[in-house]
N, C-alpha and C positions, 0 to 999 in steps of 0.2 A: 423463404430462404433466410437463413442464418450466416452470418462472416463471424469468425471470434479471431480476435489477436492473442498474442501470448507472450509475454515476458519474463526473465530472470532478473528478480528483486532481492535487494539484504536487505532487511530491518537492521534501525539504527537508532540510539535513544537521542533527540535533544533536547531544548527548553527553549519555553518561549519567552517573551521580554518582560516575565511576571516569575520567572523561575522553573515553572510549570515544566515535566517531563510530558514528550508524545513522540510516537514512536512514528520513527519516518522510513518511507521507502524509497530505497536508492536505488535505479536500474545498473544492472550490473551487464553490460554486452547492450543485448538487445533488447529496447523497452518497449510498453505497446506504443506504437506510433500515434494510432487513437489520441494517444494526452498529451501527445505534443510536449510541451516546455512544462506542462504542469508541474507539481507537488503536492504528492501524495502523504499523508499523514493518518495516523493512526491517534485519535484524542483517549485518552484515559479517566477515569474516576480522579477526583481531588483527593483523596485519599492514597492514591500510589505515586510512591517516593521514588526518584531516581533508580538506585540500586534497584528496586521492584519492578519499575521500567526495564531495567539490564537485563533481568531475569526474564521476563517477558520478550522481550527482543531475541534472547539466545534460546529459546525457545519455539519464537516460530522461525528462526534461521536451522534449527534444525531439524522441523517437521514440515516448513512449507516449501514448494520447489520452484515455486513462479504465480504469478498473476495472469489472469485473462482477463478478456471483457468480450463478451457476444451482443454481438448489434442485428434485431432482426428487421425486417425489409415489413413497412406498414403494406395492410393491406386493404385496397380503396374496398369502400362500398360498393354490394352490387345491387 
């Protein structure tokens, strides 16, 4: 047996305490319950600059429609 959860996420660029852009997911309504209080983040190559970050972001805001996660059930040895 399989359960998947499903969420509505928007990507959003920030920086970490180094400068550093990564693109973070913000649950928007209803997030997968599964992560609880988490934060989800997206790391990027050293090489992408904020604005490149931006573009990245506005790009899977506009092709991605949500997050899942499937959790399957282990099964004992027989």
């Amino acid at each position: 047996m399989a359960r998947t959860e499903r969420g509505k996420y928007r990507f959003t660029v920030k920086e970490d305490a180094e400068g550093r852009p990564f693109i973070a997911l913000e649950p928007l309504g209803s997030a997968v319950e599964a992560f609880g209080d988490a934060f989800l983040s997206l790391d990027l190559r050293n090489s992408v600059n904020y604005a490149h970050a931006q573009q990245i972001a506005e790009i899977l805001n506009g092709q991605v429609t949500g997050l899942s996660v499937t959790f399957f059930d282990k099964v004992a040895d027989a």
